[in-house]
matplotlib code that plots the C-alpha trace (Angstrom):
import matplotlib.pyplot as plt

x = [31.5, 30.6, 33.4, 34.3, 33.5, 36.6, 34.9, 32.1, 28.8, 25.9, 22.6, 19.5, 16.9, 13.2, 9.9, 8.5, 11.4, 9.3, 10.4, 13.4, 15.4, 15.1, 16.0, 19.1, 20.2, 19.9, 22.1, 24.4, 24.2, 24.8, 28.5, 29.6, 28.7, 28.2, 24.3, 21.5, 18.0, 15.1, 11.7, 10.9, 7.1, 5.3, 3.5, 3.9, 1.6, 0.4, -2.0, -5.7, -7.7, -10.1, -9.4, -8.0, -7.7, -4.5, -3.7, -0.9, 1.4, 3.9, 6.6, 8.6, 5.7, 7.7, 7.6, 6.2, 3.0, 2.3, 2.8, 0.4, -2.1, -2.6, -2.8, -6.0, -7.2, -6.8, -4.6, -5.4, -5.0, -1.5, -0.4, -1.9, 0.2, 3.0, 3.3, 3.4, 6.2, 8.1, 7.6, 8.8, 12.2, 12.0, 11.6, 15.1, 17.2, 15.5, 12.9, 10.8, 11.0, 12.9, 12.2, 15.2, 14.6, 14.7, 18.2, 22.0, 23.4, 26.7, 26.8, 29.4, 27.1, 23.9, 21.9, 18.4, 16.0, 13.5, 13.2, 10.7, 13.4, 16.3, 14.5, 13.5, 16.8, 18.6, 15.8, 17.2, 20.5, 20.4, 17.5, 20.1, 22.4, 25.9, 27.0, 25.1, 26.5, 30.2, 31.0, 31.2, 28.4, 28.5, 25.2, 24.2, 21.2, 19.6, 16.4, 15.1, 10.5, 9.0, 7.7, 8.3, 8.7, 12.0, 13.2, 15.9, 18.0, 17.8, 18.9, 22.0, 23.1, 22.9, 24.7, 27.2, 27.3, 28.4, 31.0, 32.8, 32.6, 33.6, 36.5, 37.8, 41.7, 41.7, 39.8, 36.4, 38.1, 37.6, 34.1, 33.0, 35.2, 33.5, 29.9, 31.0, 32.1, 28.8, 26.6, 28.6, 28.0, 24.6, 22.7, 22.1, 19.8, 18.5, 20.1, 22.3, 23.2, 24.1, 26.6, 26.4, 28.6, 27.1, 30.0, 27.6, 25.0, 25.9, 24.7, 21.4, 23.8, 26.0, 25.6, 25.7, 27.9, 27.0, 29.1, 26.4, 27.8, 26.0, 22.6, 19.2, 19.5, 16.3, 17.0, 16.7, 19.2, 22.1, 25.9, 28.4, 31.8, 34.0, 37.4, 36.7, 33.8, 30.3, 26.8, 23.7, 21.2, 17.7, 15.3, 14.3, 13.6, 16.7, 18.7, 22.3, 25.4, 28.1, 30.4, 30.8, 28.0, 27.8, 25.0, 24.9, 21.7, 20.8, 21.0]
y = [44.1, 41.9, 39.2, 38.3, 34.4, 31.7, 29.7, 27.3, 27.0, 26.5, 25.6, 25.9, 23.9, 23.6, 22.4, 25.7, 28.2, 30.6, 31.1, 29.0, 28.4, 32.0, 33.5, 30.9, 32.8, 35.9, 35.5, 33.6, 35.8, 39.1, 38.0, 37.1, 33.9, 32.1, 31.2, 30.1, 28.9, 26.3, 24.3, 21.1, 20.8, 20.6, 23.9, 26.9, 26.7, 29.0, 29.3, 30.3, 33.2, 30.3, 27.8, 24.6, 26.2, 27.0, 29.0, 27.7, 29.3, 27.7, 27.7, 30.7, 33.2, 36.1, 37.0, 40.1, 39.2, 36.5, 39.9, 41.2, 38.7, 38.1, 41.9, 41.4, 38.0, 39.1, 41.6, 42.6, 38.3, 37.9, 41.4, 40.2, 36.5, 38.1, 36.7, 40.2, 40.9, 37.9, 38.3, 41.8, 40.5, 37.9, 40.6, 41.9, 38.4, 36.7, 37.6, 34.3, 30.7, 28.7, 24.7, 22.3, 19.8, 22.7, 23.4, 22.6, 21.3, 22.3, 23.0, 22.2, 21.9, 21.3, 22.3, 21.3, 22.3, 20.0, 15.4, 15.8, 18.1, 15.9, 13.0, 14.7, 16.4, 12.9, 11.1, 14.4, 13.6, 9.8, 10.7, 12.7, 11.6, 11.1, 13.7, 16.3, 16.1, 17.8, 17.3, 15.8, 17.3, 17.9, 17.3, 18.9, 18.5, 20.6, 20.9, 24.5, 24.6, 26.3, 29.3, 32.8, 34.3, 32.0, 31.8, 34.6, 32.3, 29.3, 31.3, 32.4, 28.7, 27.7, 30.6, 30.2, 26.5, 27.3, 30.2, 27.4, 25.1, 28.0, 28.8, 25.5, 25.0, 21.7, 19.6, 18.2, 15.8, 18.0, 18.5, 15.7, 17.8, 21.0, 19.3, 17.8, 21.3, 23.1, 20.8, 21.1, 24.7, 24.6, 21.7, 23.5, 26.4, 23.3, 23.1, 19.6, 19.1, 16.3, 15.1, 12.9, 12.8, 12.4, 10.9, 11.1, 8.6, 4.8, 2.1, 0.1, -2.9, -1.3, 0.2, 4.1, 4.4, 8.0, 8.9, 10.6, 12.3, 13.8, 13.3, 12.5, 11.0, 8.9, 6.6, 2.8, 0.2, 1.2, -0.1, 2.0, 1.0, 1.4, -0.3, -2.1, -4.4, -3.3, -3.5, -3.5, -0.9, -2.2, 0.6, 3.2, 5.9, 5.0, 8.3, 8.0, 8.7, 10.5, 9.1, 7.5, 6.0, 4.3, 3.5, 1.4, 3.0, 1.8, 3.5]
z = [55.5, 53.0, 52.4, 48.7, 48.1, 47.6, 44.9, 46.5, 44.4, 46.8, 46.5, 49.4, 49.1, 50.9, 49.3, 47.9, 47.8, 49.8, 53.3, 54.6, 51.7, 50.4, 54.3, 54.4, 51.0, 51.5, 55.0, 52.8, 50.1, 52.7, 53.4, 50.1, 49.1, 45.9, 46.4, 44.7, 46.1, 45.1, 46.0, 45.3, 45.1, 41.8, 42.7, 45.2, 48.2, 50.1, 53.2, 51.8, 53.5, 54.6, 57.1, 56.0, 51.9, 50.0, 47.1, 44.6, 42.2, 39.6, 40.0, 37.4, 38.8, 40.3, 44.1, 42.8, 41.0, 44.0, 46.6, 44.1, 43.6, 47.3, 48.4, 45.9, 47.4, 50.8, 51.9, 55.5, 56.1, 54.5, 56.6, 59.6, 59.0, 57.4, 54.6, 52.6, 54.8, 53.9, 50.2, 50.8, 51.7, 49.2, 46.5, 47.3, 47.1, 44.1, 41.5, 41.9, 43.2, 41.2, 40.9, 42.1, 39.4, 36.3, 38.4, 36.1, 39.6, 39.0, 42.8, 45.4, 48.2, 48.7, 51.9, 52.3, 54.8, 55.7, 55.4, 52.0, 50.5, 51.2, 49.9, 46.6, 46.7, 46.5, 44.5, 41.5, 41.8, 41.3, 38.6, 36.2, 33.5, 34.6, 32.2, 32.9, 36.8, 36.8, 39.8, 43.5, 45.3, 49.3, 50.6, 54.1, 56.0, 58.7, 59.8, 59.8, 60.8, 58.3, 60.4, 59.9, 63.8, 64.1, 60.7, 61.4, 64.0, 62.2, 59.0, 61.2, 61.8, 58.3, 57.3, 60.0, 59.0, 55.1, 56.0, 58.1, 55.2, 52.8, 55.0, 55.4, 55.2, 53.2, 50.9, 51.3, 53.5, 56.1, 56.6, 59.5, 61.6, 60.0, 61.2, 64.3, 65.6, 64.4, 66.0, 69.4, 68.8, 67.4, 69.4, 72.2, 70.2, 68.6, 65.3, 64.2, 60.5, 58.9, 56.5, 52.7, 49.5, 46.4, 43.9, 40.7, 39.0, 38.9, 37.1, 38.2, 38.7, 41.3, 44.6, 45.6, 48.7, 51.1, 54.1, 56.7, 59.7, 62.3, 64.3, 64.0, 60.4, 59.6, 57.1, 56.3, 57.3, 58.2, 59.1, 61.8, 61.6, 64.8, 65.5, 62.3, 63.4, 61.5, 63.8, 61.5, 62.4, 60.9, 62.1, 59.7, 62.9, 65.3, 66.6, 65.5, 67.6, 66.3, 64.3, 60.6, 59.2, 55.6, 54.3, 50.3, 48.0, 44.8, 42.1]

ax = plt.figure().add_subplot(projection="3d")
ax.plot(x, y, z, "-o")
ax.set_aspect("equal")
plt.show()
């Protein structure tokens, strides 16, 4: 039974809008909620019929002509790697991969799939005009492998992951707990998200300040405050515990 959503705008994000981002939103999009998916490459890639070769699309073609366009490049190779079979699906959420950075952002969360995402996800968002940003934007971050044969599980967990947040009892000021519970959950299958607030565009004279919670987060220097005394964390690579973390980016 499909359940009717309470208002939260969401946005999935992954580099080409192909595979994981479009499998998170149709999950998402099967029990009710408010979804929308994107890419973040300058082109669509795709795996050529010839080792080591790609074909690319841009991004506004429809999943339709590039189902089309490969079953005439190849189509007994993109059956056999089930790609068809992916497009298929995609055919019935979407009609085409849509470009994060053509996006209005007028979302209240934001879940990205993969480091490069994040990254250019973030790099957007500091990149825009104050006004053209509305609102405070949730920003989650799990890591999903862009392969097909697992793509189904790991689409679970992020849909799992945005009903909780969706059902929520409070505010915002709820969702460490919502994270810390999911990855109890979740870690064991392999799947840990992370946690940032994005409180709109500042100037180049002041500081950016995101709240990450969660494991696993590889970023630059970092500060973890406990029992108010702060520990300066200088490698780019080191695993976090859990807890608070606060990290200051400029604008």
């Amino acid at each position: 039974m499909v359940m009717k959503s309470s208002g939260l705008r969401f946005a999935v994000v992954c580099r080409h809008n192909m595979n994981r981002s479009v499998q998170v939103h149709r999950m998402m999009k099967q029990v009710g909620l408010d979804v929308e998916s994107y890419g973040t490459e300058n082109r669509i890639s795709l795996p050529g019929p010839v080792k080591s070769t790609s074909i690319k699309f841009k991004f506004g073609t429809t999943y339709k002509d590039i189902y089309d366009h490969l079953v005439q490049v190849n189509s007994a190779f993109y059956s056999q790697i089930k790609v068809l079979q992916m497009l298929e699906k995609n055919i019935t959420t979407k009609s085409g991969p849509d470009q994060f950075q053509e996006a209005d952002l007028n979302y209240d969360v934001i879940i990205t799939l993969d480091p490069s995402s994040q990254t250019s996800v973030i790099n957007e968002l500091q990149r825009r005009p104050q006004e053209t940003i509305s609102r405070k934007i949730q920003l989650i971050h799990m890591a999903v492998e862009d392969e097909l044969e697992n793509i189904r599980d790991a689409s679970h967990h992020a849909a799992v992951l945005a009903l909780m947040l969706e059902e929520r009892s409070g505010d915002f000021g709820e969702i460490p707990l919502i994270i810390e519970r999911f990855n109890d959950v979740s870690q064991p299958d392999g799947y840990t998200a992370t946690y940032s607030l994005f409180d709109g565009p500042t100037s180049k004279k002041t500081k950016k300040i995101q709240y990450f919670y969660g494991k696993n987060v590889k970023f630059g220097s970092w500060t973890k405050r406990k029992n108010s005394k702060t520990k300066r964390l200088n490698s780019s690579r080191r695993k976090m515990e859990d807890g608070i973390f606060v990290s200051s980016v400029k604008s």
